[in-house]
C-alpha positions in Angstrom: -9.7 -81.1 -42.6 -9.1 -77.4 -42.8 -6.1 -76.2 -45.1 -4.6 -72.9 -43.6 -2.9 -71.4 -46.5 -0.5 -68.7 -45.0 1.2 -66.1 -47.3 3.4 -63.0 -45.7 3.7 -60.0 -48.0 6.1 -57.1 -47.8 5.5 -54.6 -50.8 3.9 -56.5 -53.2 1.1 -54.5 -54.3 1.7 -55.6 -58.3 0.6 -59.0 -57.2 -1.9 -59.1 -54.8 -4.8 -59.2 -56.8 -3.3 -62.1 -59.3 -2.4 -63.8 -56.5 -5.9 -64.0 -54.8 -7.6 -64.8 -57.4 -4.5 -68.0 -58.0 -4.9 -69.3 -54.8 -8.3 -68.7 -54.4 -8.8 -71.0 -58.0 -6.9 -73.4 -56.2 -7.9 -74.1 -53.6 -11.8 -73.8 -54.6 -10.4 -76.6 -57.0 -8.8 -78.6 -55.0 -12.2 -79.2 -53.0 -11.1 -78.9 -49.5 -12.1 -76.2 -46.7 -9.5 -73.7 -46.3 -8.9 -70.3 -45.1 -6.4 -67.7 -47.0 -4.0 -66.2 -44.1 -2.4 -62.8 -45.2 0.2 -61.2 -43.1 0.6 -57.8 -44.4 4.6 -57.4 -42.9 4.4 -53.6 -42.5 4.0 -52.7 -46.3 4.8 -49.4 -47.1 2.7 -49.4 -50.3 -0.9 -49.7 -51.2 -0.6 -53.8 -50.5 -3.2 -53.9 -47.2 -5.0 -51.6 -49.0 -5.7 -54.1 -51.8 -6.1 -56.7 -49.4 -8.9 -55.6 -47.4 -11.7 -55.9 -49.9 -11.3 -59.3 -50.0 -11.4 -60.0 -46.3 -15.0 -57.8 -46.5 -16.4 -60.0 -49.5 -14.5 -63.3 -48.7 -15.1 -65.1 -45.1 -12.2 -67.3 -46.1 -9.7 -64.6 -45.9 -8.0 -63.8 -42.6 -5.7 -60.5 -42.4 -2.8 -59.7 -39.7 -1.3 -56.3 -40.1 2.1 -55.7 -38.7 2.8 -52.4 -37.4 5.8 -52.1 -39.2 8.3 -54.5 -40.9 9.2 -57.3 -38.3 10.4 -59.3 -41.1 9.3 -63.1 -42.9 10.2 -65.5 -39.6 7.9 -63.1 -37.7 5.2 -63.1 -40.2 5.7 -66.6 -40.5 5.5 -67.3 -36.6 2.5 -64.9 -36.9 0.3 -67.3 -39.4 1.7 -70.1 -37.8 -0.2 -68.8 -34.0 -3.3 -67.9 -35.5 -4.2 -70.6 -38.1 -7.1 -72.6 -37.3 -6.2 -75.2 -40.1 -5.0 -79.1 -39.0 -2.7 -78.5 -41.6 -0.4 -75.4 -42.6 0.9 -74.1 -45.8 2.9 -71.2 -46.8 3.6 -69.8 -49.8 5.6 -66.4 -50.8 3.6 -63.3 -51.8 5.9 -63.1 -55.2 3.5 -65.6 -57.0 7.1 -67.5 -58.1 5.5 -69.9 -56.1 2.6 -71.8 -58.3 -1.1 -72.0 -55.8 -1.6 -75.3 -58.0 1.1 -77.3 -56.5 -0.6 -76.9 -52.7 -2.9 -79.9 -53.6 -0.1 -81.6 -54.1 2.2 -81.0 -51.0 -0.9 -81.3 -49.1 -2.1 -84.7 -50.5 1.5 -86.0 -48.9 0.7 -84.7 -45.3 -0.6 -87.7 -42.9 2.1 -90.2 -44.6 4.4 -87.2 -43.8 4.7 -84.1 -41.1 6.3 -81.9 -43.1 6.1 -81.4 -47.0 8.8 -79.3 -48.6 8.6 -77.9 -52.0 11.7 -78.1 -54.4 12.3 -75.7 -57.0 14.0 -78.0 -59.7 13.6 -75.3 -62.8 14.3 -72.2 -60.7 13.9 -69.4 -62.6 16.2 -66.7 -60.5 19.5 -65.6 -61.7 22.1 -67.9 -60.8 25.1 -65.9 -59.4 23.1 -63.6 -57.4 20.0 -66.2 -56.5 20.8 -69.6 -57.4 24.9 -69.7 -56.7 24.3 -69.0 -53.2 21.2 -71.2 -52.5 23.0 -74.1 -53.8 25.9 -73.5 -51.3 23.8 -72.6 -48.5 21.3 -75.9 -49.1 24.6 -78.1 -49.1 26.1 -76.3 -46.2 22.6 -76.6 -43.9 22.1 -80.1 -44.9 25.4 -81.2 -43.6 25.0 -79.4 -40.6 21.7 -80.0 -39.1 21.9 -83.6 -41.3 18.1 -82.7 -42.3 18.9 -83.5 -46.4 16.8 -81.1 -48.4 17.5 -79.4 -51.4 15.8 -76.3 -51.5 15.8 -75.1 -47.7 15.0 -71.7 -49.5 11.7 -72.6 -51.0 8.6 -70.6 -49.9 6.1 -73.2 -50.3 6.1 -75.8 -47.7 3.1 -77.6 -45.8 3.2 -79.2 -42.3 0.6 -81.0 -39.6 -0.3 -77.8 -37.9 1.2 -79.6 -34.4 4.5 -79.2 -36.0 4.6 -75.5 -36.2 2.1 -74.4 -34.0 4.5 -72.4 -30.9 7.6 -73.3 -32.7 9.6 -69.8 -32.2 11.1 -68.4 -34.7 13.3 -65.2 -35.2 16.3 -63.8 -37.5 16.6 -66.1 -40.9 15.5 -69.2 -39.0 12.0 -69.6 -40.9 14.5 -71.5 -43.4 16.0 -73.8 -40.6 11.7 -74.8 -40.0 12.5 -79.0 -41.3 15.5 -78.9 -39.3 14.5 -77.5 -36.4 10.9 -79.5 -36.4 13.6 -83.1 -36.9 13.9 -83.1 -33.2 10.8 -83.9 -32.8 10.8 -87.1 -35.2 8.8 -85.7 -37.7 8.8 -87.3 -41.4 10.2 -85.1 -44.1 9.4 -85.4 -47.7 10.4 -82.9 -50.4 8.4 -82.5 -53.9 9.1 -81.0 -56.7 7.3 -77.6 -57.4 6.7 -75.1 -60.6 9.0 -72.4 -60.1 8.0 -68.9 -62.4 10.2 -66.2 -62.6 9.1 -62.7 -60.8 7.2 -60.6 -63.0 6.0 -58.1 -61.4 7.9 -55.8 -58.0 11.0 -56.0 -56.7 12.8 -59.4 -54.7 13.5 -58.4 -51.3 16.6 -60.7 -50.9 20.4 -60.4 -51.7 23.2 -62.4 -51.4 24.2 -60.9 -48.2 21.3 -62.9 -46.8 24.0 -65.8 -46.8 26.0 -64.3 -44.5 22.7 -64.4 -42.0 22.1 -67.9 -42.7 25.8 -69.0 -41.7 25.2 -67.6 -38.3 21.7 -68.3 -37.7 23.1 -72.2 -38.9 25.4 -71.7 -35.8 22.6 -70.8 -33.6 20.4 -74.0 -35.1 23.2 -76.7 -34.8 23.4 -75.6 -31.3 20.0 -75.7 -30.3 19.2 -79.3 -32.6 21.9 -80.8 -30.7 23.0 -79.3 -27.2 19.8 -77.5 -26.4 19.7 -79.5 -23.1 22.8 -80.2 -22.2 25.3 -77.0 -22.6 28.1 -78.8 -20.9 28.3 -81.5 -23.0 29.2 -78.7 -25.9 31.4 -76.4 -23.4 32.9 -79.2 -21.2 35.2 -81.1 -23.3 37.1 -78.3 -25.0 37.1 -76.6 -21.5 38.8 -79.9 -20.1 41.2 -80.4 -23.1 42.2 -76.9 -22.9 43.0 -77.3 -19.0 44.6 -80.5 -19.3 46.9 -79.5 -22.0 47.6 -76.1 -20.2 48.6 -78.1 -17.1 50.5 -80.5 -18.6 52.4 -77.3 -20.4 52.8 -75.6 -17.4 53.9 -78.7 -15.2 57.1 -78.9 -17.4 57.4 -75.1 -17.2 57.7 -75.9 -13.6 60.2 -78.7 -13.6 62.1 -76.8 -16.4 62.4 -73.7 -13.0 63.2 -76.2 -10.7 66.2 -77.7 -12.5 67.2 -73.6 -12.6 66.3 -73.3 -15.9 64.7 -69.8 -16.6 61.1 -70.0 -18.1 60.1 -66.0 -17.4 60.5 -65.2 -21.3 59.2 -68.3 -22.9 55.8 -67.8 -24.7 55.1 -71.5 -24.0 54.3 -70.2 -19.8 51.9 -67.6 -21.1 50.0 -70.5 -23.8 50.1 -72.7 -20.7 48.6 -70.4 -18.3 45.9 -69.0 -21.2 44.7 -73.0 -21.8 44.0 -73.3 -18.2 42.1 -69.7 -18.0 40.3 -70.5 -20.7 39.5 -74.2 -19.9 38.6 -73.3 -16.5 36.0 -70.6 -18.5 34.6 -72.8 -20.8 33.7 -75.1 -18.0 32.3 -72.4 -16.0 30.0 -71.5 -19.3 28.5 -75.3 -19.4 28.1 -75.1 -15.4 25.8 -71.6 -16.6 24.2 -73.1 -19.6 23.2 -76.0 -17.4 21.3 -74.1 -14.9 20.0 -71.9 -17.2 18.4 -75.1 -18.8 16.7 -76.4 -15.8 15.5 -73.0 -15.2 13.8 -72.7 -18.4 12.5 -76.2 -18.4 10.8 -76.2 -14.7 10.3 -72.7 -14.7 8.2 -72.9 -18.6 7.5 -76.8 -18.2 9.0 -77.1 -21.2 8.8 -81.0 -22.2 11.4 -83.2 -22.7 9.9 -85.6 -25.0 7.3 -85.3 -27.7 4.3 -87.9 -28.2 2.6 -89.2 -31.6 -0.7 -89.6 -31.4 -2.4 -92.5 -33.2 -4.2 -91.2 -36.1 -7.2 -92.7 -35.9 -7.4 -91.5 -31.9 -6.6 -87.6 -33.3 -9.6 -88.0 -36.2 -12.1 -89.1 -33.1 -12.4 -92.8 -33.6 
């Protein structure tokens, strides 16, 4: 089976020869065919420029340049659409990621869909690196209910039918096990060697956090109400309405016994309840049409089919 190894690289010129030359020992190790998938994200530096020699001299080595910086779930989406390997591993450009433990993660796929690595021993610093990772892994897993504890990790390997068209945009490249879990895949997570960054500059910060929280919005949504908007919108929309009407039926009965009710704040929370339930509602009714749209319109499917193995290998 072809092993599409697919690494996205953003101003990494300090590492591109070392890292060739890792995975390329690696893999030639490991024995299997593969191809080596760069996706140069827009470098500004002399990183494509090291790369291209070894696309001339190497036939295993594949290059997509980016016009400019689109960012990692682009470059990501990128290798994902153009592999030609039955199964697909990435790995970060940084070489904190050890080329040695593909064999591994890849040995695991066929039992599994989707292989994720762990960083046990990370080697970052722990209030800018670690700190948040731990909170964000805690905070994703309880969410999307996908356990894992190193969402983060670079170095992942999946059946190529997992990922192939799966779309992908802001920070959701990290969300890739949760998102694939609607489809039933099988999840394992291995232990990886972690390295610390020798050479260049990390391109993440802390404030990435922030864009996971909201991109873990977006993901819950999708995993869970993709198809069925109402069901997300409709019950606070009805318990909003009810309780505004209830509110507002005793504002009335309070009027009729000649009570005044003109300055109470509890007529204006009554009347907002129903505005907004009747809103809410209105937003499922939307979110519902907007569904059947996409799905006849795209012929998007509904369900998702495992193939015997021994049918996919030809037999």
């Amino acid at each position: 089976m072809l092993v599409s190894v697919v690494v996205p690289l953003y101003n990494e010129e300090e590492n591109v020869e070392n890292l060739y030359n890792a995975l390329k020992s690696a893999m030639d190790e490991d024995g299997k065919d593969y191809e080596l998938l760069f996706i140069d994200d827009g470098s500004a530096d002399r990183t494509l420029a090291l790369l291209e020699p070894f696309e001339k001299k190497d036939p295993k080595v594949r290059i997509l340049r980016f016009r400019r910086n689109f960012g990692k779930a682009a470059a990501w989406a990128a290798g994902f659409d153009n592999a030609r390997g039955d199964i697909i591993v990435t790995i970060d450009g940084d070489l904190q990621n050890d080329p040695k433990d593909i064999p591994k993660l890849v040995s695991y796929i066929g039992e599994y869909d989707v292989v994720n690595g762990w960083r046990k021993k990370r080697k970052d610093p722990f209030v800018i690196r670690r700190f948040p990772s731990i909170i964000a892994n805690w905070l994703i897993s309880k969410v999307t209910g996908v356990n894992l504890r190193d969402y983060g990790s670079g170095l992942k390997a999946y059946k190529a039918e997992v990922v192939k068209n799966m779309n992908m945009y802001g920070e959701m490249h990290r969300f890739i096990p949760a998102v694939a879990s609607w489809y039933g895949v099988k999840i394992k997570e291995v232990e990886t060697i972690h390295h610390p960054r020798r050479r260049g500059e990390s391109k993440y910060g802390i404030s990435r956090t922030l864009l996971v929280i909201l991109d873990l919005i977006t993901v819950k949504f999708l995993q869970s109400y993709s198809t069925k908007p109402m069901q997300a919108f409709g019950p606070i929309g009805l318990a909003c309405g009810i309780t505004g009407f209830f509110i507002n039926l005793y504002m009335v009965t309070l009027w009729l016994s000649g009570h005044p009710i003109g300055h109470r704040p509890l007529l204006l929370l009554g009347v907002l309840l129903v505005i907004v339930g009747i809103q809410l509602i209105v937003m499922g009714l939307l979110g519902e049409m907007l569904v059947s749209s996409y799905h006849e319109g795209q012929r998007k499917p509904l369900y998702v089919l495992r193939e015997p193995e021994g049918k996919k290998n030809g037999s």
